[in-house]
VOPAGU-2260 file (C-alpha; in pm, 1 decimal, decimal comma):
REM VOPAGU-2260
SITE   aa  ch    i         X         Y         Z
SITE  UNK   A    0    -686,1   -2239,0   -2408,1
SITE  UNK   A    1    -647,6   -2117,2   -2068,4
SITE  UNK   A    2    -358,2   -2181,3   -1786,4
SITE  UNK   A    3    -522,4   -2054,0   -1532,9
SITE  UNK   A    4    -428,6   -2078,7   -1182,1
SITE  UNK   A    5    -598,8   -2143,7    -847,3
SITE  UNK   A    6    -447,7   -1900,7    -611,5
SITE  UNK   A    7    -503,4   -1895,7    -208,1
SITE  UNK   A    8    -389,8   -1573,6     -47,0
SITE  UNK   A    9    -475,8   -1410,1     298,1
SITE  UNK   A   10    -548,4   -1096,2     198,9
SITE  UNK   A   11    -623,4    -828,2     464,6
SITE  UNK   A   12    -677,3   -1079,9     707,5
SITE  UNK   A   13    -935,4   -1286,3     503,0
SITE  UNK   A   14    -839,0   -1586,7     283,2
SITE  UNK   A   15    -903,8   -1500,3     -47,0
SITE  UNK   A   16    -898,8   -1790,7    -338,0
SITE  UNK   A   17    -890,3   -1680,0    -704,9
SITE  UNK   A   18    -827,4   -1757,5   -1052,2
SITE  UNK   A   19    -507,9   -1605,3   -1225,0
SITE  UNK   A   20    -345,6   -1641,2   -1531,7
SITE  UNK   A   21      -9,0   -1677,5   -1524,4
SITE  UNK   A   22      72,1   -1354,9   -1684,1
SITE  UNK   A   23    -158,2   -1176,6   -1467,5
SITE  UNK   A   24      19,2    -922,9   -1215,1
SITE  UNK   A   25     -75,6    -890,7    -875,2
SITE  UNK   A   26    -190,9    -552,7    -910,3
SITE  UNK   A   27    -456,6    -682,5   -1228,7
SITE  UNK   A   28    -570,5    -986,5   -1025,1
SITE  UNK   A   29    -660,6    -690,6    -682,3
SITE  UNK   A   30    -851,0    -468,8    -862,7
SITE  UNK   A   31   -1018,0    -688,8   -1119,8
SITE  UNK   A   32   -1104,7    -992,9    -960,8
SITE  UNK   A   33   -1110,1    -925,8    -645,3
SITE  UNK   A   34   -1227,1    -581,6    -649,6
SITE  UNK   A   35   -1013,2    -435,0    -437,9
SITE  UNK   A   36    -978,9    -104,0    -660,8
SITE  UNK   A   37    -785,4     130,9    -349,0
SITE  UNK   A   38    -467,0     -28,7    -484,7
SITE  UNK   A   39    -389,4     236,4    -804,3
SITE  UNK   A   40    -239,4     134,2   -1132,7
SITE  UNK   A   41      -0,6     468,1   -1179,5
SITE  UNK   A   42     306,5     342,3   -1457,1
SITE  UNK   A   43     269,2     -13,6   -1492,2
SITE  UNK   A   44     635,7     -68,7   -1451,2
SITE  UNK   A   45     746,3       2,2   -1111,0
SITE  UNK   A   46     835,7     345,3   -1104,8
SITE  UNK   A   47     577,3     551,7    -957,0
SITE  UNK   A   48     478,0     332,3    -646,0
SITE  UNK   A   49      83,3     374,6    -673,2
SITE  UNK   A   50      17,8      42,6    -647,6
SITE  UNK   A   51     216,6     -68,1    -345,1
SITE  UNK   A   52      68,8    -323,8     -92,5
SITE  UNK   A   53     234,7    -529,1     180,2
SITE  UNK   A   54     294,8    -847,7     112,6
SITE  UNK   A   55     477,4   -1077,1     344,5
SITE  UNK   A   56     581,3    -800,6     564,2
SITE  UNK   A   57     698,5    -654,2     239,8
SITE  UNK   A   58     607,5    -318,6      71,5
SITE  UNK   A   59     617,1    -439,8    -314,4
SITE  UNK   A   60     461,0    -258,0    -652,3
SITE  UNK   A   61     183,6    -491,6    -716,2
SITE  UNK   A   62     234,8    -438,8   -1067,9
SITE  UNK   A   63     539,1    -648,0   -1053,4
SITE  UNK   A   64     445,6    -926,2    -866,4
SITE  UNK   A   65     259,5   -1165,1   -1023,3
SITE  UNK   A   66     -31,7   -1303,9    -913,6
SITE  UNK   A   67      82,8   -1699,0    -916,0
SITE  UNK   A   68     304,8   -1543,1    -673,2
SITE  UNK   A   69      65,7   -1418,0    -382,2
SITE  UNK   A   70      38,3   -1831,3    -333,9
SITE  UNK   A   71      31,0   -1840,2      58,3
SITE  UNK   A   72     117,8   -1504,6      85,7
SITE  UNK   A   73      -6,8   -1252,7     355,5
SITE  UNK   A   74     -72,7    -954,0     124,9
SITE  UNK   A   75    -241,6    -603,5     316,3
SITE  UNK   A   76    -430,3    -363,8      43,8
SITE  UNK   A   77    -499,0      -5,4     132,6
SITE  UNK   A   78    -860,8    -150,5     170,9
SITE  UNK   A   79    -742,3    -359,0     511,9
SITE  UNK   A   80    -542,6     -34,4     693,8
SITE  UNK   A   81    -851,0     128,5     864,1
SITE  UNK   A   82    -951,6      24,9    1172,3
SITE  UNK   A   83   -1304,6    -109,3    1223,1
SITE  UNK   A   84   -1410,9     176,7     967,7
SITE  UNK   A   85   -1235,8     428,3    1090,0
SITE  UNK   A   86    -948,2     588,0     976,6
SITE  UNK   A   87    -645,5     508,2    1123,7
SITE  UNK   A   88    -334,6     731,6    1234,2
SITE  UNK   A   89    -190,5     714,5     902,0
SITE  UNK   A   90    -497,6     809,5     703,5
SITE  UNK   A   91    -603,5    1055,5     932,5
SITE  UNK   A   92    -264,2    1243,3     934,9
SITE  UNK   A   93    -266,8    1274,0     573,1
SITE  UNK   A   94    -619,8    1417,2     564,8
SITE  UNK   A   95    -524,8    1635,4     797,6
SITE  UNK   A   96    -252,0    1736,2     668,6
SITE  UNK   A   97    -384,2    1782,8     345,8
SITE  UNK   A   98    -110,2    1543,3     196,3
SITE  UNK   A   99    -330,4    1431,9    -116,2
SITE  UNK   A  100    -505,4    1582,8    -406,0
SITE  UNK   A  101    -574,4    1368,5    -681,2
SITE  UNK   A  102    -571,1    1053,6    -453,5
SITE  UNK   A  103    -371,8     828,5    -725,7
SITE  UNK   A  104     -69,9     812,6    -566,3
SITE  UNK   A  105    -201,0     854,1    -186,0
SITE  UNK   A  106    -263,8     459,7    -127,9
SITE  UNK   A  107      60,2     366,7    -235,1
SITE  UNK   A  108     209,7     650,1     -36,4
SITE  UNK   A  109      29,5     514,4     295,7
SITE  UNK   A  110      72,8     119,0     261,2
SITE  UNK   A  111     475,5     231,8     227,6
SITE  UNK   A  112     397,8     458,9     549,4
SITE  UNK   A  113     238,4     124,2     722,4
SITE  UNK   A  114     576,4      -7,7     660,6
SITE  UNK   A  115     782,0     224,2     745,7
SITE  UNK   A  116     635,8     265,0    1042,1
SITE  UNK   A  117     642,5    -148,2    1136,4
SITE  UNK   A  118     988,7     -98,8    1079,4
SITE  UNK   A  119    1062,6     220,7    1261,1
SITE  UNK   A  120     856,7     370,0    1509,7
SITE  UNK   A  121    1043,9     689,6    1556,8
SITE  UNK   A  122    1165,7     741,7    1165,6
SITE  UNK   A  123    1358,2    1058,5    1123,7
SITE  UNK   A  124    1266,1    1306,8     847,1
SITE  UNK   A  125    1578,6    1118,6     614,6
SITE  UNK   A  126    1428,1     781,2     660,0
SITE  UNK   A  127    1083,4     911,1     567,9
SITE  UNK   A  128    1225,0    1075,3     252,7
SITE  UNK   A  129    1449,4     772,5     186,1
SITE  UNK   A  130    1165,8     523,8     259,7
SITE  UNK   A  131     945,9     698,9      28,0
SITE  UNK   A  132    1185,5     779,6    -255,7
SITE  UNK   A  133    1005,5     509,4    -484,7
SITE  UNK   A  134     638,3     647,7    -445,3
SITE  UNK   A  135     554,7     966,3    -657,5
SITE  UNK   A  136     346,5    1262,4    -660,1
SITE  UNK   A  137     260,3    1488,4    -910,5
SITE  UNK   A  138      25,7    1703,6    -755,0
SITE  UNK   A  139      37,0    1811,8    -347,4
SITE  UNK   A  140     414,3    1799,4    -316,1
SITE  UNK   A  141     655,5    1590,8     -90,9
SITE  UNK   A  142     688,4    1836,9     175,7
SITE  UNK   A  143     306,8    1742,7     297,4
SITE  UNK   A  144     341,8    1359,5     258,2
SITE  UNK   A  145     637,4    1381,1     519,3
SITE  UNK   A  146     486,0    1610,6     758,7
SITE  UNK   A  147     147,2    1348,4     755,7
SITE  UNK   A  148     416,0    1097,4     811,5
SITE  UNK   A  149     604,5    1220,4    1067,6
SITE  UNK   A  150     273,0    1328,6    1272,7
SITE  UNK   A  151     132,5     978,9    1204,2
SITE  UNK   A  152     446,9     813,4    1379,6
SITE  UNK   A  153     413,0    1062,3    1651,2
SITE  UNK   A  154      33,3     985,7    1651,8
SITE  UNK   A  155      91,0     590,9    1678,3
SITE  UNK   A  156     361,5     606,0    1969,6
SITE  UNK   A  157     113,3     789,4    2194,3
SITE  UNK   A  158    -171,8     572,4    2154,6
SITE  UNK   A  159      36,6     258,5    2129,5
SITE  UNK   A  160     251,8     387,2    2423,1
């Protein structure tokens, strides 16, 4: 017998209602109900930062939240940071700057860049490496990632002014 839950989330702007077990982590309930397959399953226990999204203003690992949990929640998937189809100044600096290879840890690494940057506008190369320290990468290297970071900040205070 099933415990299933009704869930009602805004997610990337949309409300979003779904059906959850109890059990079921945010990150499960993302990609297979609601499709939403950007957000990466990496370790399944919180280590390698793959699957981060924003939720609440938050960056969590989806795979720890649960999805009873996104009840009410504002949650933002890699799937709701471009902006009318178009890349925005995070995704763009990391294609640019070639900061991805394999692409399973590159979501992760930009929805904790969206919040880094709501949180500082202007971060310094130690708050981008401190920021980040929970998100890994096993193939391009760190020193990319916080060069596309860095330009990305620089990129949003000029066009935000």
């Amino acid at each position: 017998m099933s415990n299933k839950r009704v869930v009602t989330a805004t997610i990337n702007e949309e409300t979003a209602e779904f059906l959850c077990e109890p059990r079921q982590t945010l990150l499960e309930v993302l990609r297979d109900s609601l499709n939403l397959t950007g957000t990466k399953e990496g370790c399944s226990n919180g280590n390698c930062g793959a699957c981060t999204v924003i939720m609440n203003g938050h960056a969590v690992v989806s795979c720890l939240v649960l999805g009873v949990e996104a009840e009410g929640a504002e949650i933002q998937t890699i799937e709701g940071v471009s902006c009318d189809g178009s890349l925005n100044e995070v995704q763009s600096a990391f294609l640019e700057g070639a900061a991805l290879q394999c692409g399973i840890c590159t979501p992760g690494f930009i929805m904790q860049t969206e919040a880094l940057l709501a949180e500082k506008s202007n971060p310094t190369e130690d708050d981008i490496r401190f920021y980040l320290a929970g998100n890994l990468c096993r193939c391009t290297g760190y020193d990319k990632i916080v060069r596309a970071v860095m330009a990305a900040a620089e990129q949003r205070q000029v066009t935000t002014g």
